[in-house]
C-alpha positions in Angstrom: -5.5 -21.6 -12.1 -2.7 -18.6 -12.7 -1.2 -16.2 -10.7 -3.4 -13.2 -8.7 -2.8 -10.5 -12.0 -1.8 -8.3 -9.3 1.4 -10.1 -8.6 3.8 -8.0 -10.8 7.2 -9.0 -8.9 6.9 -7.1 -6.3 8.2 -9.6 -3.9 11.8 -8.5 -5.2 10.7 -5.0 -2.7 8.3 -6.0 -0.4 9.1 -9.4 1.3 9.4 -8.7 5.0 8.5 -4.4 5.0 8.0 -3.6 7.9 4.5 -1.7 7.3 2.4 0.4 9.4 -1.7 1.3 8.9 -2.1 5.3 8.4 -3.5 7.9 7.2 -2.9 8.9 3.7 -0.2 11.8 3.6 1.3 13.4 0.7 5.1 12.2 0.0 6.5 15.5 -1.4 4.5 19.0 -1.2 2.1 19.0 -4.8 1.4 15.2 -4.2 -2.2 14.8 -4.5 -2.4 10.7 -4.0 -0.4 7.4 -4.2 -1.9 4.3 -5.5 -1.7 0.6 -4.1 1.3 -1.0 -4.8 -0.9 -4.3 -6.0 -4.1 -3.6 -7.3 -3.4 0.2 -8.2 -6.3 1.4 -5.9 -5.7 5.1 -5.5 -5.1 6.3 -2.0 -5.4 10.3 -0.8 -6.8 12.0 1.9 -10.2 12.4 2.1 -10.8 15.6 0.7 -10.6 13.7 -2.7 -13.5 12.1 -4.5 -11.7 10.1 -6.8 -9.7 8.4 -3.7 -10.4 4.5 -3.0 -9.2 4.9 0.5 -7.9 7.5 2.5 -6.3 5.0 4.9 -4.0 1.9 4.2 -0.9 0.2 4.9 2.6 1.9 4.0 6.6 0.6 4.4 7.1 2.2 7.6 10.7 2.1 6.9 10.5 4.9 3.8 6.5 6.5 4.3 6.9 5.6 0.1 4.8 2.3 -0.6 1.1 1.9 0.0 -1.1 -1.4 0.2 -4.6 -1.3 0.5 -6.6 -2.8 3.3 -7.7 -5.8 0.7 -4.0 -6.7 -0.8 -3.0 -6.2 2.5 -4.9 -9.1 3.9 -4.5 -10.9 0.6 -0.8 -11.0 0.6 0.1 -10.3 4.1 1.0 -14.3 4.6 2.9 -14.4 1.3 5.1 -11.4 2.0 5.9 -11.6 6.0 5.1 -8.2 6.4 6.5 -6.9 10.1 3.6 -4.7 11.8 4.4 -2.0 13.2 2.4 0.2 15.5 
């Protein structure tokens, strides 16, 4: 069997991120939603109808990279992600 499809290197970025759970929040003023850095899930606030979640994991070092709940626990063990409350 091959590789999850949403492995796309991101292990080059992500391998030991310290990450936090939160509520969506836009990056920069205009930003309307980020998407899952894995499976490309689209995460916004709640105000949205297109959004798959309105809460997931982000690097807590940079507020910049989001994970979904599901990638989160798929890859959690592969990437040694710190959690950070």
């Amino acid at each position: 069997m091959g590789e999850d499809w949403r492995l796309t290197g991101q292990e080059a970025s992500l391998v030991g991120r310290p990450l936090r759970l939160a509520r969506w929040v836009p990056y920069r003023p205009g930003w309307d939603h980020d998407h899952c850095e894995f499976c490309w899930a689209e995460i916004s606030d709640d105000e949205t109808s297109h959004a798959d979640f309105s809460e997931a994991w982000v690097t807590a070092d940079d507020n910049r990279t989001w994970v979904c709940p599901a990638c989160f626990d798929d890859f959690r063990g592969r990437f040694g992600w710190t959690i950070v409350t």
